[in-house]
C-alpha positions, 0 to 999 in steps of 0.5 A, spaced: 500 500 500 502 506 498 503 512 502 499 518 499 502 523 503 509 521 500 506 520 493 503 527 494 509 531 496 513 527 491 509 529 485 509 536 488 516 536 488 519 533 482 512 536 478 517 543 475 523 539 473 519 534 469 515 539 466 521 544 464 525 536 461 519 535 458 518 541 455 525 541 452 523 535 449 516 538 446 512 545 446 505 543 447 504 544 454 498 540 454 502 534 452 507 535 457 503 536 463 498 530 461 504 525 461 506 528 468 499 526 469 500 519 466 506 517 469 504 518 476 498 515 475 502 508 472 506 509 478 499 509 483 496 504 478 503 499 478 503 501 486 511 502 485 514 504 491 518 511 490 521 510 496 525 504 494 527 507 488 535 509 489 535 514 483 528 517 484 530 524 479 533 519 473 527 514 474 522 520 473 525 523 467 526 516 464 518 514 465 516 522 463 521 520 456 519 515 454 511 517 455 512 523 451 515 520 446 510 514 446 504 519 446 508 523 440 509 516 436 502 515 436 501 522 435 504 523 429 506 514 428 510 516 421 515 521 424 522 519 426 524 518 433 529 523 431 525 528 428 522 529 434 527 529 438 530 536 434 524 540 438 529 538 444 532 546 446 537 548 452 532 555 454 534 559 460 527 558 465 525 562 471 529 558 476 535 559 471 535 565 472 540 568 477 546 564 473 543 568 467 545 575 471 552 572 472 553 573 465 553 579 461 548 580 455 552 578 450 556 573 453 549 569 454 546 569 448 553 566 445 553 560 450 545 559 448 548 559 441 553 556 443 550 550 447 543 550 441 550 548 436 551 542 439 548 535 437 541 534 439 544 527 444 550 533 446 545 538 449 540 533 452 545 530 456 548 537 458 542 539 460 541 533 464 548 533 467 549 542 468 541 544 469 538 537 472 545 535 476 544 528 474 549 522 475 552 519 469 549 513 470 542 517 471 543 519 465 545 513 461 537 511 463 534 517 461 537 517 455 537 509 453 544 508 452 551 505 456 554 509 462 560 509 457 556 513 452 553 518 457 559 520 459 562 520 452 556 525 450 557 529 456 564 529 455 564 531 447 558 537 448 564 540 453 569 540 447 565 542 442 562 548 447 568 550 448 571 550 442 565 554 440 565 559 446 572 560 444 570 563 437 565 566 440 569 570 445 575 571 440 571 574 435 567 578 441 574 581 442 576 582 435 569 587 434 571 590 441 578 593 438 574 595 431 571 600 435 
């Protein structure tokens, strides 16, 4: 039997996270929300204690996922997985936003351009590492890949940010001493 005290604080705590994940993975707002819903449901249904769960983050994130995108499949059945993961963008939320007036105008659209340069696996995992704190093997589930690949993912969107980050700067620099 569960705790509904516990399944209500659980669902009111994590609800932001998964909504802000989910959105990232499609705009309809209406859908993410109905998949929050599903999933929590299924949870109650399946009576799975989530209390037990050891990673409690990565597992929601993984169910969300995968209803999502189960929902867009049968929405749109003949569309690619990978098409419908194209709507995954990095966008700064209101709870983002103290570390977006760390940096100045420019610099900030810079790493939003440069963060949307990325590979759509590269900013996934980014985002889920950076913005969602999540652990290695946390992202592995969420993402359906080897802890291996996870942490090439991560490790390689890295490189490519810095690169990019620095041809950014280099040509902030150059403009500035034009002027």
């Amino acid at each position: 039997m569960q705790d509904t005290q516990l399944f209500s604080s659980i669902f009111k705590y994590h609800f932001d996270s998964l909504y802000n994940y989910g959105i990232k993975i499609t705009n309809d707002s209406e859908v993410v929300k109905d998949c929050i819903q599903e999933l929590f449901f299924r949870i109650w249904k399946n009576n799975i204690d989530l209390a037990r769960v050891q990673y409690l983050k990565s597992y929601l994130f993984t169910g969300l996922r995968r209803q999502i995108l189960n929902i867009l499949e049968l929405k749109y059945y003949q569309v690619d997985k990978i098409k419908l993961e194209d709507h995954f963008l990095i966008e700064f939320s209101p709870e983002d936003y103290f570390i977006q007036q760390q940096f100045e105008d420019t610099q900030r659209k810079n790493v939003i351009q440069a963060l949307n340069k990325l590979s759509n696996k590269q900013r996934e995992a980014i985002y889920l590492r950076y913005f969602e704190e999540l652990e290695y093997t946390e992202i592995a589930k969420v993402m359906n890949v080897n802890l291996q690949s996870a942490k090439n993912t991560v490790s390689r969107g890295l490189d490519a940010l810095r690169e990019l980050l620095a041809l950014f700067l280099f040509f902030t620099f150059l403009e500035e001493s034009l002027t």
